[in-house]
N, C-alpha and C positions, 0 to 999 in steps of 0.2 A: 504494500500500500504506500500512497504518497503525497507530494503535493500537488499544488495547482497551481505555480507560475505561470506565465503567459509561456513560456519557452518549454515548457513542459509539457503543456498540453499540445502543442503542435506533432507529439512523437506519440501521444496517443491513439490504438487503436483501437476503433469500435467495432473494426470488422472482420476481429481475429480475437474474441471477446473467449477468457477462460471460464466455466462454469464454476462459482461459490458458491456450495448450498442450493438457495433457489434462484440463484442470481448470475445471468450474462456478466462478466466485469469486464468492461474496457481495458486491455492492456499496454504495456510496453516494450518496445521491440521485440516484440512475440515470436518474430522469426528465428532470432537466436533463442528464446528459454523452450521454442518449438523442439529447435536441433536437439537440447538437452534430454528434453521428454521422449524425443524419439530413439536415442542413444544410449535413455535406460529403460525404456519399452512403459514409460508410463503418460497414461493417454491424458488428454487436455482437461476431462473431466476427472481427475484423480480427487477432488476433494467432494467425501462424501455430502449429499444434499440435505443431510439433519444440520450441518455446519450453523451455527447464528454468528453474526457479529456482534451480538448486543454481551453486556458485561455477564461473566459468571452469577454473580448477586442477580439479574434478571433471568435467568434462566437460559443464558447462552453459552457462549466456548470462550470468550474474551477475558483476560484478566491483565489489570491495573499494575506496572512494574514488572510484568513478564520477563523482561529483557533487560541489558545492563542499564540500557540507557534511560527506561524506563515509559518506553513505548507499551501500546498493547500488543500484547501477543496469548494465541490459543491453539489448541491441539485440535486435531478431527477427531471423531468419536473412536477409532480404530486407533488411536496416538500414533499413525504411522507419520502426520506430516502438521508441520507447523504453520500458520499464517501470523506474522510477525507484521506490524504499523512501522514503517521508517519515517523518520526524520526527515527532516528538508535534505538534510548533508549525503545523507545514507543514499537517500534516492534519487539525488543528482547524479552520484557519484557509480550506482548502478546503471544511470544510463549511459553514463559514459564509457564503462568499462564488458557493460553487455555482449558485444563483439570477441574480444578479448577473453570473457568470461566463458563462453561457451566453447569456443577455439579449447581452449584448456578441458574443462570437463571433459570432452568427446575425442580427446588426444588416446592415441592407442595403448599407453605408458600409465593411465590411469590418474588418479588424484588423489590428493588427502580434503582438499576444501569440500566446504559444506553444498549440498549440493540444492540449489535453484531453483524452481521449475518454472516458477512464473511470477513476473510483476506488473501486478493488476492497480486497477486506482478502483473503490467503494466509493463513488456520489455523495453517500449519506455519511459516512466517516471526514471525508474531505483532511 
């Protein structure tokens, strides 16, 4: 998840949208965290549809300091995969390195970094 500068939203795309829970999300250079998904064989819709965004205390997946930084972050019901809220800085700095990012994951030599799969923007989180 991320922000909404003006220059940020130019690289959004709505017509390569990941499935969250019940929700189409608009992404971000989808083409590279595509490569990823398709490189560890997990498909676009990987996040189960029970997913909420709304906070744990309301009855969703979300919870307050998840992360170091002290972003939201929540688990899918399965805890196979995380959806983590970035920063302004965070998610500049993913789109910049997206290209780069997926080059590396999908290298035949393998990785240790945490692995990707998609960066979406939530409308209503903003």
């Amino acid at each position: 998840m991320g922000g909404t500068s003006s220059s940020m939203k130019t690289v959004m795309n709505a017509a390569a949208p990941v499935k969250v829970g019940e929700h189409d999300m608009p992404t971000f250079n989808d083409e590279q965290f595509a490569k990823i998904r398709e490189h560890y064989g997990v498909p676009a819709d990987f996040i189960d549809s029970s997913f909420s965004f709304a906070l744990k205390s309301e009855g969703g997946n979300m919870s307050e300091g998840g992360g170091k930084g002290g972003n939201l972050m929540g688990f899918t019901e399965d805890r196979c995969f995380i959806i983590k809220e970035l920063n302004k800085t965070d998610h500049e700095t993913l789109l910049a390195i997206a290209p780069d990012y997926a080059e590396h994951m999908c290298h035949e030599d393998g990785t240790l970094l945490c692995c990707i799969l998609a960066h979406f923007y939530h409308p209503e989180r903003k």
